[in-house]
GUNU-212432 format. One line per field, with one value per atom (N, C-alpha, C, O): residue number from 1; residue in three letters; chain; x, y, z. Coordinates in Angstrom, 3 decimals. Layout:
num: c(NUM, ...)
residu: c(ALA, ...)
chaine: c(A, ...)
c1: c(X, ...)
c2: c(Y, ...)
c3: c(Z, ...)
END
This chain:
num: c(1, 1, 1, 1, 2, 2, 2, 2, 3, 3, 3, 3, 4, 4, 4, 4, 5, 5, 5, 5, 6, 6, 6, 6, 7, 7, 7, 7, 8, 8, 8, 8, 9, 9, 9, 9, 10, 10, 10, 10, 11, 11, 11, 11, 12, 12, 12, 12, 13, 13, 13, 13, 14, 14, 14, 14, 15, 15, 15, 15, 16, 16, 16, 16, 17, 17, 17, 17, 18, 18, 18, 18, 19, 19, 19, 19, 20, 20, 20, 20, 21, 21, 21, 21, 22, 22, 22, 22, 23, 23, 23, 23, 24, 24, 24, 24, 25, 25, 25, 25, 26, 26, 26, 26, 27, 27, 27, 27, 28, 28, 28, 28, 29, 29, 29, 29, 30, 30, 30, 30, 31, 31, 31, 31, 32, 32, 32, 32, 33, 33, 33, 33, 34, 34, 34, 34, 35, 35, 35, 35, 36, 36, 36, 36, 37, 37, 37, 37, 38, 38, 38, 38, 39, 39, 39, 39, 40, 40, 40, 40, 41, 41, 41, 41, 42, 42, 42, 42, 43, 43, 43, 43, 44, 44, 44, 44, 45, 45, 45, 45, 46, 46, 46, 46, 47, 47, 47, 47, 48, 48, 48, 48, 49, 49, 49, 49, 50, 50, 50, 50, 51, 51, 51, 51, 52, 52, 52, 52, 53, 53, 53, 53, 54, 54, 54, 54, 55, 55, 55, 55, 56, 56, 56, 56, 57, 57, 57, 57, 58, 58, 58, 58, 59, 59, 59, 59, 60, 60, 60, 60, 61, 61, 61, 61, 62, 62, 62, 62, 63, 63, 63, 63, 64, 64, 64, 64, 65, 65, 65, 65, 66, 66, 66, 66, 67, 67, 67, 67, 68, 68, 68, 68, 69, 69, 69, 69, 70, 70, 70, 70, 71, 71, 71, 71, 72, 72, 72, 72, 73, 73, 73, 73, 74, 74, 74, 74, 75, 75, 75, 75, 76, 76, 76, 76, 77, 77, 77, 77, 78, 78, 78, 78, 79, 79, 79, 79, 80, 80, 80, 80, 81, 81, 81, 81, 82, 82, 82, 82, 83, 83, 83, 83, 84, 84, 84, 84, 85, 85, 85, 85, 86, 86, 86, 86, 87, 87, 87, 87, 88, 88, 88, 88, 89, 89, 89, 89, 90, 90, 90, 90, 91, 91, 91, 91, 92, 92, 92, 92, 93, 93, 93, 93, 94, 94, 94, 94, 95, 95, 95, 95, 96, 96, 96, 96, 97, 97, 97, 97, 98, 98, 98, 98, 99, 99, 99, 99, 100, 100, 100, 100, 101, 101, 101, 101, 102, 102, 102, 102, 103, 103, 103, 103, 104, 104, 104, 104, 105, 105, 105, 105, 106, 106, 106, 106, 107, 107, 107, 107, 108, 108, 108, 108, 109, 109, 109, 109, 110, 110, 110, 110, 111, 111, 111, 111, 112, 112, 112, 112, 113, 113, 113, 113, 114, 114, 114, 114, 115, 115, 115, 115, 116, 116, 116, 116, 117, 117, 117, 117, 118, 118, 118, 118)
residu: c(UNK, UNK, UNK, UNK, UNK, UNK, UNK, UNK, UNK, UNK, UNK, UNK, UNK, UNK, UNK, UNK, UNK, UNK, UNK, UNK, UNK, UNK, UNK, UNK, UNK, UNK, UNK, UNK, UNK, UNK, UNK, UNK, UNK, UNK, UNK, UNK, UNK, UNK, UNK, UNK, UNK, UNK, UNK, UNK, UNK, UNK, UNK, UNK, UNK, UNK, UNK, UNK, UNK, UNK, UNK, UNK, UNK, UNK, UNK, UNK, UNK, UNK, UNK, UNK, UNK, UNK, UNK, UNK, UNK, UNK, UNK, UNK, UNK, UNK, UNK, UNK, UNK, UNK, UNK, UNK, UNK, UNK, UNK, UNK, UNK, UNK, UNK, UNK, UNK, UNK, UNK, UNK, UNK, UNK, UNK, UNK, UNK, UNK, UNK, UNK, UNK, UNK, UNK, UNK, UNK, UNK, UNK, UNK, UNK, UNK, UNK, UNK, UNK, UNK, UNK, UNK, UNK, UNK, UNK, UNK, UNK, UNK, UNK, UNK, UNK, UNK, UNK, UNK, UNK, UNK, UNK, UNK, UNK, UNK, UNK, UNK, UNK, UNK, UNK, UNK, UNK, UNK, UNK, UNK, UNK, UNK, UNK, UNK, UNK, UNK, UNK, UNK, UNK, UNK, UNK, UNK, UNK, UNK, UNK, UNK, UNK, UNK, UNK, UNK, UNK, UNK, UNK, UNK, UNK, UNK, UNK, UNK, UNK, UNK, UNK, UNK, UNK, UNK, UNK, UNK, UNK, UNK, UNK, UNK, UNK, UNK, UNK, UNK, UNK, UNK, UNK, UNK, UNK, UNK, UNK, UNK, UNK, UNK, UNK, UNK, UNK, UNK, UNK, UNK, UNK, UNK, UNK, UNK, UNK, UNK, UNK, UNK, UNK, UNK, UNK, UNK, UNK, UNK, UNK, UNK, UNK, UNK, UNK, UNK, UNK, UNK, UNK, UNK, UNK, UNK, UNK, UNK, UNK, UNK, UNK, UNK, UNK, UNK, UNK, UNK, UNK, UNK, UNK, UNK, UNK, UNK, UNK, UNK, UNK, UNK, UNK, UNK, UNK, UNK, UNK, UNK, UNK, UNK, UNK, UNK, UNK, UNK, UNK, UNK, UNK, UNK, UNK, UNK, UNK, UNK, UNK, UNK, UNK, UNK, UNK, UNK, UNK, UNK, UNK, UNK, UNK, UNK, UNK, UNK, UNK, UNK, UNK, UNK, UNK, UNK, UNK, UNK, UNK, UNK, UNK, UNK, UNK, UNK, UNK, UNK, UNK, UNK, UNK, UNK, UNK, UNK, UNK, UNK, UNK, UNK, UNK, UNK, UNK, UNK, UNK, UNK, UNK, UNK, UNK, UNK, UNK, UNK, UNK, UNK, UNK, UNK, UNK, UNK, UNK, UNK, UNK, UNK, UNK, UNK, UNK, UNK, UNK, UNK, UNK, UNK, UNK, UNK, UNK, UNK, UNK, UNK, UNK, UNK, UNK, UNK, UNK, UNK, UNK, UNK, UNK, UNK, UNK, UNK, UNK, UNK, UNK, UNK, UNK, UNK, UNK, UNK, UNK, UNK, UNK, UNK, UNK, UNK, UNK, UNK, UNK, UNK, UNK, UNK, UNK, UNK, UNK, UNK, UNK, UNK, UNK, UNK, UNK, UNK, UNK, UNK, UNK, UNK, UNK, UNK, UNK, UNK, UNK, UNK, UNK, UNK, UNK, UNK, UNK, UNK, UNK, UNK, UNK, UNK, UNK, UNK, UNK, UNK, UNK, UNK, UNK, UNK, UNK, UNK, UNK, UNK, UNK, UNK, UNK, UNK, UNK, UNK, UNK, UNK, UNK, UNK, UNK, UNK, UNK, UNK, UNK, UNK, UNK, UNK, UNK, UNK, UNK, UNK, UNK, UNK, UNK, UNK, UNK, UNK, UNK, UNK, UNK, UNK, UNK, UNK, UNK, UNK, UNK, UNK, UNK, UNK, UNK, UNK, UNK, UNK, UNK, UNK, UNK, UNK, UNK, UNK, UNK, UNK)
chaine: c(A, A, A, A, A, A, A, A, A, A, A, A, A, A, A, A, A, A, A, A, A, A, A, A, A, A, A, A, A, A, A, A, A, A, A, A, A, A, A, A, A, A, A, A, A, A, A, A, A, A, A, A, A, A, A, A, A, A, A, A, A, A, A, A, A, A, A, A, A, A, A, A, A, A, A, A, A, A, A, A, A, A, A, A, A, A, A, A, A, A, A, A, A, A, A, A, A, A, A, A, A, A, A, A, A, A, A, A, A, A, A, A, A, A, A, A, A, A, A, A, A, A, A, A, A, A, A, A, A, A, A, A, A, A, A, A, A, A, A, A, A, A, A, A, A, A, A, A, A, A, A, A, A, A, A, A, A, A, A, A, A, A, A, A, A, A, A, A, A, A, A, A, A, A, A, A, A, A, A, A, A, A, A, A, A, A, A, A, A, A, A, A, A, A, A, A, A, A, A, A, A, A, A, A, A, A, A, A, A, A, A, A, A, A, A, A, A, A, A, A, A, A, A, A, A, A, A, A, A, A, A, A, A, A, A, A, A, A, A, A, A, A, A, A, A, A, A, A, A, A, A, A, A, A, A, A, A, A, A, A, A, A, A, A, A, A, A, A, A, A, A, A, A, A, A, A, A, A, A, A, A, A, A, A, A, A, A, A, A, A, A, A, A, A, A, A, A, A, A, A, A, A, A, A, A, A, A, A, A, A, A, A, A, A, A, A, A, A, A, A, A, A, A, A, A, A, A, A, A, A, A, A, A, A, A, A, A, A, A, A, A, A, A, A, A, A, A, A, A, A, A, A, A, A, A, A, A, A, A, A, A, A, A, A, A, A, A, A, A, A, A, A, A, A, A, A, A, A, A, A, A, A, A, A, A, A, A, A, A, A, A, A, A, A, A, A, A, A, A, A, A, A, A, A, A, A, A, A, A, A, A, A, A, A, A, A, A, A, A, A, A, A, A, A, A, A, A, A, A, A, A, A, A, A, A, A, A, A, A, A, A, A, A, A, A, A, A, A, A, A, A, A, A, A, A, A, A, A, A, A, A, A, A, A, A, A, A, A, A, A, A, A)
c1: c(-2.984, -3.847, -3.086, -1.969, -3.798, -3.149, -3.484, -4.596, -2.617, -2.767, -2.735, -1.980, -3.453, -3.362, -1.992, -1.713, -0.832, 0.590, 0.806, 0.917, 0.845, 1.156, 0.738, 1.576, -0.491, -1.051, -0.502, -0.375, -0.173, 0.302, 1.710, 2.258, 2.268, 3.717, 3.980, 4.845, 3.138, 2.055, 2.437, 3.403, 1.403, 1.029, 1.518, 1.319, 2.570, 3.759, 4.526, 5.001, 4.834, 6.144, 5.551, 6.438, 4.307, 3.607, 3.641, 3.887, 3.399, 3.561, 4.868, 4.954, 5.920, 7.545, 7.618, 8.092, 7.092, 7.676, 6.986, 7.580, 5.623, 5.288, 6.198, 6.584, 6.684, 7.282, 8.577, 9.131, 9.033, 10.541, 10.580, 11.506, 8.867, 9.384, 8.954, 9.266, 8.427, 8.516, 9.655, 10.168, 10.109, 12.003, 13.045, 14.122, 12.423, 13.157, 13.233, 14.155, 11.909, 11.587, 11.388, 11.036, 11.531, 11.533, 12.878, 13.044, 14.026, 15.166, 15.574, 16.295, 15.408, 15.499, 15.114, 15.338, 14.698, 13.588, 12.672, 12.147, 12.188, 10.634, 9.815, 8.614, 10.212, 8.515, 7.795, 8.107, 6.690, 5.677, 6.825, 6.474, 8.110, 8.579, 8.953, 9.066, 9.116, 9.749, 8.490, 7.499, 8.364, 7.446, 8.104, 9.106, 7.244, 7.606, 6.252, 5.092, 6.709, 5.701, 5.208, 5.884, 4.089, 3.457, 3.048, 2.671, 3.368, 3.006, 2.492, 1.877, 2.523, 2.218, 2.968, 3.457, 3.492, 4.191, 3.220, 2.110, 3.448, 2.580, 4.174, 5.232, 3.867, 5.242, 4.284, 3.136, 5.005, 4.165, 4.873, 5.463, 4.734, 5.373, 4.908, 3.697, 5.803, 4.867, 6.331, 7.476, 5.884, 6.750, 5.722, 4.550, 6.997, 6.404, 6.822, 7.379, 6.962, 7.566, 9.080, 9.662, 9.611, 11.075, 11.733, 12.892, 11.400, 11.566, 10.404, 9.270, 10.921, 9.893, 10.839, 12.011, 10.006, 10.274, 9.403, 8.188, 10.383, 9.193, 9.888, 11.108, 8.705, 8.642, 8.439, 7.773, 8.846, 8.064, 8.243, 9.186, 7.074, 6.776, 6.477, 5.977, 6.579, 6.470, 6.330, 7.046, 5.117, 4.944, 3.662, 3.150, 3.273, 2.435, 1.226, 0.886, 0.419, -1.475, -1.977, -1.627, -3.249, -3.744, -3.679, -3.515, -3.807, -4.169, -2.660, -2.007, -2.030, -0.702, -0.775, 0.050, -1.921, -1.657, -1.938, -2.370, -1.798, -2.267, -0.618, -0.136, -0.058, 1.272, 0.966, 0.024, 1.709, 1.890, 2.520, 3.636, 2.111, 2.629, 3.186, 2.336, 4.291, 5.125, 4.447, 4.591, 3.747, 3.225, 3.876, 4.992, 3.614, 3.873, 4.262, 3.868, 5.426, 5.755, 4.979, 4.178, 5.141, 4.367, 4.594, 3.798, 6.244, 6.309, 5.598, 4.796, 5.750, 5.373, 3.884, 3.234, 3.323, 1.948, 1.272, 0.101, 2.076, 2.109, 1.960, 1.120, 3.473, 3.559, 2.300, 1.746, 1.694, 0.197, -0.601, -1.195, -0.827, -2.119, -2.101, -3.158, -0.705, -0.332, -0.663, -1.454, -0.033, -0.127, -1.873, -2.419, -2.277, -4.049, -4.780, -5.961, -4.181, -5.005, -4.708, -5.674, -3.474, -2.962, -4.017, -4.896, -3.644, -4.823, -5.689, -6.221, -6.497, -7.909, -8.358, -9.230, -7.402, -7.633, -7.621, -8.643, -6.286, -5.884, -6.955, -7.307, -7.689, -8.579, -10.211, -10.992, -10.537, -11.703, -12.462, -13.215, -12.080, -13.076, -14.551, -14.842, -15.179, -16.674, -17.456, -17.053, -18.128, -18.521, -19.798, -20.539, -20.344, -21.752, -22.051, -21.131, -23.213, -23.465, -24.003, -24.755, -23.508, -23.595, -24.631, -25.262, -25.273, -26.594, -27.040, -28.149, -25.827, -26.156, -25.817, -25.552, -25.873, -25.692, -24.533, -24.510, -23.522, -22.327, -21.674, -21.903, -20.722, -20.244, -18.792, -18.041, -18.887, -17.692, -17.382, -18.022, -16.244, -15.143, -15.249, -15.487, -15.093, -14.603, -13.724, -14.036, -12.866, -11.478, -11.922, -12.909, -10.714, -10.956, -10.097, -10.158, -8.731, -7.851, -7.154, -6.985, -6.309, -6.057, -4.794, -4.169, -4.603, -3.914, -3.912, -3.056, -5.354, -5.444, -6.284, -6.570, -6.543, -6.806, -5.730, -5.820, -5.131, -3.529, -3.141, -1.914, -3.645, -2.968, -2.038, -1.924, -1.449, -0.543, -1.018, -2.007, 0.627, 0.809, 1.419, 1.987, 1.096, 2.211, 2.407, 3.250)
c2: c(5.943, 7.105, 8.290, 8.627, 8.912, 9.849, 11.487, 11.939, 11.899, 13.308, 14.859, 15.100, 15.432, 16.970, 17.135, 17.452, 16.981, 17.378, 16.608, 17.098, 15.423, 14.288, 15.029, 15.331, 15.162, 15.382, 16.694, 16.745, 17.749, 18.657, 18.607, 19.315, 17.566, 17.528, 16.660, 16.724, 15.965, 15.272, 15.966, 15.835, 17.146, 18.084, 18.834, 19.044, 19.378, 20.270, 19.674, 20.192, 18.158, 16.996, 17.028, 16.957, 17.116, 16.891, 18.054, 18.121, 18.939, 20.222, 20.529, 21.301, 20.295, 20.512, 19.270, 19.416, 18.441, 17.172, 18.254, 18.628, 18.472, 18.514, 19.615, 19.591, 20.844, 21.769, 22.103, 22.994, 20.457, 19.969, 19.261, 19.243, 18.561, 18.159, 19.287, 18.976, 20.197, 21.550, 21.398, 21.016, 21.877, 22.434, 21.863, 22.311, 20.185, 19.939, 18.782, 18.015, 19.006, 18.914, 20.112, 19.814, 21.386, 22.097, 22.504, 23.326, 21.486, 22.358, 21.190, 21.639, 20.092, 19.069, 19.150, 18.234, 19.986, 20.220, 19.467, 19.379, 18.914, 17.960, 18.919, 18.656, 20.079, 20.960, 21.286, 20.816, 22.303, 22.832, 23.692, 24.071, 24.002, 25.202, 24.360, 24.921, 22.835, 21.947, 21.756, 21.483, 21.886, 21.437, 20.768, 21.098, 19.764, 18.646, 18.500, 18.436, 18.459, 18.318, 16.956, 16.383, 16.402, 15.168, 14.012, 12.845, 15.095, 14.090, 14.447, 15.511, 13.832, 14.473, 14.098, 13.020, 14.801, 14.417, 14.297, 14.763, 13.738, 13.221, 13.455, 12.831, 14.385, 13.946, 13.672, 14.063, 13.048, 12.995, 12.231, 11.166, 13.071, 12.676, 11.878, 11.744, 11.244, 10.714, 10.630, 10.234, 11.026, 11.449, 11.136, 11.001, 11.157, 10.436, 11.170, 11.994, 11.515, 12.047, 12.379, 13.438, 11.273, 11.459, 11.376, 11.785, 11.005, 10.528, 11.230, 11.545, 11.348, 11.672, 11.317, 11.586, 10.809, 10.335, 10.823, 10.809, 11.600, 11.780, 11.416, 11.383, 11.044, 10.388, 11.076, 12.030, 10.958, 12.280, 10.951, 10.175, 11.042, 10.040, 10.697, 11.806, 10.467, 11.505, 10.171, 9.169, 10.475, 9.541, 10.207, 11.301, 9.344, 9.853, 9.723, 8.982, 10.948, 10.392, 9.639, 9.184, 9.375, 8.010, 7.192, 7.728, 5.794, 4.617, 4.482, 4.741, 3.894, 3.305, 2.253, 2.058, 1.464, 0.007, -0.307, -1.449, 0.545, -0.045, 0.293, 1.425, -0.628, -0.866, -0.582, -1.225, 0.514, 0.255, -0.493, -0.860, -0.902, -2.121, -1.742, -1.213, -1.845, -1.428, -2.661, -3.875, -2.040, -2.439, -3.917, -3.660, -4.754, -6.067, -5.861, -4.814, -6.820, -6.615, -7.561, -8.269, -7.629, -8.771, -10.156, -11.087, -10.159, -11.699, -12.032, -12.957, -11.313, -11.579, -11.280, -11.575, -10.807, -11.366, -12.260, -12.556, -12.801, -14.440, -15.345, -16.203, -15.304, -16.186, -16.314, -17.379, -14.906, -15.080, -15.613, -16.491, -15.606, -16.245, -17.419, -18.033, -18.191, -19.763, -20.242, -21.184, -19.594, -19.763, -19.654, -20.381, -19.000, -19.291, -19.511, -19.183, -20.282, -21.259, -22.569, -23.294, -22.937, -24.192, -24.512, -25.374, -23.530, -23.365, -23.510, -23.892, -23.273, -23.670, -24.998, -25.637, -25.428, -26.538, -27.131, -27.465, -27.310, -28.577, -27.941, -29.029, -26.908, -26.669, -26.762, -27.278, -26.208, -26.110, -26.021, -26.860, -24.271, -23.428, -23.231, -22.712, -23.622, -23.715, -22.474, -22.364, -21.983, -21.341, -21.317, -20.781, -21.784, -22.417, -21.469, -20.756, -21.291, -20.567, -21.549, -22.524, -21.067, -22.417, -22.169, -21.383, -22.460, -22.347, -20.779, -20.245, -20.300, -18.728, -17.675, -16.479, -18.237, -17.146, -16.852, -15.636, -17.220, -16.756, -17.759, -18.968, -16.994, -17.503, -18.375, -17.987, -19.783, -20.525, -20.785, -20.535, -21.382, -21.478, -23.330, -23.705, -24.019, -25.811, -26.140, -25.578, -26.809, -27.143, -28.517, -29.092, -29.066, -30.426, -30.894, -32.052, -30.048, -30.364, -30.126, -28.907, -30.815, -30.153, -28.901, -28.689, -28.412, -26.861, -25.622, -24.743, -25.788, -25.031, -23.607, -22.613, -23.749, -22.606, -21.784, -20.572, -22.241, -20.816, -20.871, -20.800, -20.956, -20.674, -21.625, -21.448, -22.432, -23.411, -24.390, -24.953, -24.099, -25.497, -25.726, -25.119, -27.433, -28.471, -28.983, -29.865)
c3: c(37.614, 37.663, 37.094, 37.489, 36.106, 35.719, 36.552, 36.827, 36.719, 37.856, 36.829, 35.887, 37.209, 36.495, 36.277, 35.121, 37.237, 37.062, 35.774, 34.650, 36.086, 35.194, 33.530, 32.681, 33.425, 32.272, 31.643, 30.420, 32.418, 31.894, 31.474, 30.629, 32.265, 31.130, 29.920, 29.047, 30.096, 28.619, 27.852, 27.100, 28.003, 27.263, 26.329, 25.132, 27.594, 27.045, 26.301, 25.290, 26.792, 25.974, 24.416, 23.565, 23.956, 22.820, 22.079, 20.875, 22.799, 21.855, 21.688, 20.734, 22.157, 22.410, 20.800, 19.673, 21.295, 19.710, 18.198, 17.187, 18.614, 17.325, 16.865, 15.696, 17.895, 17.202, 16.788, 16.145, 17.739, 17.153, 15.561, 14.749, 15.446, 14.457, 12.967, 11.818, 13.217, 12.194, 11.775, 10.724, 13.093, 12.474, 12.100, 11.707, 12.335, 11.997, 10.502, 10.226, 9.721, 8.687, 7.788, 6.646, 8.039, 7.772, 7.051, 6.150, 7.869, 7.797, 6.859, 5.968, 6.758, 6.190, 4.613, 3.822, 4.386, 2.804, 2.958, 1.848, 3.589, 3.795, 3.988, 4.039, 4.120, 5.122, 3.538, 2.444, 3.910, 2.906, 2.036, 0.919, 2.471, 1.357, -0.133, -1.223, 0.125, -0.799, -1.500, -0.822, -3.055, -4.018, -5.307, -5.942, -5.472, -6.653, -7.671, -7.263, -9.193, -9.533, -10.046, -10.900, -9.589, -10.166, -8.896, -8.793, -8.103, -6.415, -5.429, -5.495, -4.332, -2.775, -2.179, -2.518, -0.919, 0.344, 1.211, 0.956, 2.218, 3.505, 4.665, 4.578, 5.511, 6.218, 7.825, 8.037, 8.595, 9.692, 10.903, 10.724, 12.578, 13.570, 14.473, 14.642, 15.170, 16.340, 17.592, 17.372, 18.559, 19.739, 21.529, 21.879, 22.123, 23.506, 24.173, 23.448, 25.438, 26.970, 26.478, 26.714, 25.749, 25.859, 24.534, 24.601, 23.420, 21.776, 20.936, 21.294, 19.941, 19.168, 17.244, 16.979, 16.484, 15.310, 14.593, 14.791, 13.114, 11.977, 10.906, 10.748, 9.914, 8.038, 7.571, 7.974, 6.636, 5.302, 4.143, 3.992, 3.499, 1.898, 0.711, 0.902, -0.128, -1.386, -2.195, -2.178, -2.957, -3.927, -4.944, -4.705, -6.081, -6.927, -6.226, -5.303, -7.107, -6.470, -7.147, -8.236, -6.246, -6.801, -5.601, -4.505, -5.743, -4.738, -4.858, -5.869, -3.304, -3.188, -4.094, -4.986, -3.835, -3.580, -4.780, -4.936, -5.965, -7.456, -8.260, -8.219, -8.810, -9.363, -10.643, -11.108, -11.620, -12.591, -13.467, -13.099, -14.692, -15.222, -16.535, -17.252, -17.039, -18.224, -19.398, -19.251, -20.480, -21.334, -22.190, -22.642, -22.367, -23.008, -23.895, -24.411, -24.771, -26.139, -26.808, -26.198, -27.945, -28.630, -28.470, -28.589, -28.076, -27.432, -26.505, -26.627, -25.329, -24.332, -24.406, -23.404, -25.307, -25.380, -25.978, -25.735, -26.904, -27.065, -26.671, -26.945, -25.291, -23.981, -23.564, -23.293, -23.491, -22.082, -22.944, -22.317, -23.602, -24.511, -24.520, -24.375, -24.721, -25.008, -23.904, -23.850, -22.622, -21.199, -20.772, -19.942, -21.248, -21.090, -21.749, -21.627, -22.863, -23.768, -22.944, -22.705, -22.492, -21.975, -20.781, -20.750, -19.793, -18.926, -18.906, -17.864, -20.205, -20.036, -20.292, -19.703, -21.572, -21.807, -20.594, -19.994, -20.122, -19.101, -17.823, -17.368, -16.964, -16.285, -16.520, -15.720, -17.672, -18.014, -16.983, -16.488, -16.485, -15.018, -15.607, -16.685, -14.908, -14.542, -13.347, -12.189, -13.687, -12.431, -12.086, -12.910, -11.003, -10.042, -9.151, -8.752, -8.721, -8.086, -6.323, -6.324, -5.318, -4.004, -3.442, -4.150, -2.361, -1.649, -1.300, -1.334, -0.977, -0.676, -2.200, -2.072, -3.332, -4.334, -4.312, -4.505, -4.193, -4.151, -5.399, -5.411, -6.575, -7.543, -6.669, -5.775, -7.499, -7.190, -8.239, -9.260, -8.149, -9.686, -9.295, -8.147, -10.109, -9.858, -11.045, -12.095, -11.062, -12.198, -12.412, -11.954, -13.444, -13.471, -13.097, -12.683, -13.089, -12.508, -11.693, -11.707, -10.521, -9.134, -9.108, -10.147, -8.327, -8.690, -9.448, -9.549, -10.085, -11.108, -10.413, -11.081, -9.163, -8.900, -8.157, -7.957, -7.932, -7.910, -9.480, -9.550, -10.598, -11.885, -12.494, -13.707, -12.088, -12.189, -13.654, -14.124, -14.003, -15.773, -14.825, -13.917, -15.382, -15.116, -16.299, -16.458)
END
């Protein structure tokens, strides 16, 4: 059961973190005075009764989760082509549609749907 006493030192413990962790990203060059150009920071705390921990991330905008990819040379766009000409031959993907409308792929040959020459 949590008690009014109880909750108020909650309270206070939470506002004591967040304003520990100002100062102490602040002092760090992580706070708002630090600017970079071509990104965002995200810095951000999380603290309890007795601990409290903060991150700061700096990275480009845009989606995390999309990787840029350093452009192919002409060899290596060779490779991929040979590599998915081979593929097709030796797979020859098909695609069906199943009882509920949903597109399926079928091979002719086994492993070929993780991508795999043998």
């Amino acid at each position: 059961m949590l008690t009014l006493r109880c909750a108020r030192v909650i309270s206070w413990s939470a506002r004591i973190a967040a304003v520990a962790a100002v100062v102490v990203l602040s002092s760090s060059g992580f706070g708002p005075s630090m600017a970079r150009a071509g990104g965002i920071e995200v810095d951000s705390c999380v603290g309890s009764r007795y601990s409290i921990t903060c991150v700061s991330r700096w990275g480009g905008y845009g989606d995390p989760y999309i990787r840029q990819v350093a452009p192919a040379t002409e060899a290596e766009k060779a490779l991929q082509a040979d590599r998915n000409r081979k593929w097709q031959q030796r797979c020859q993907p098909l695609v069906y549609q199943d009882r509920y409308g949903v597109p399926r792929y079928e091979y002719a040959a086994r492993g070929c749907e993780f991508g795999v020459i043998q």
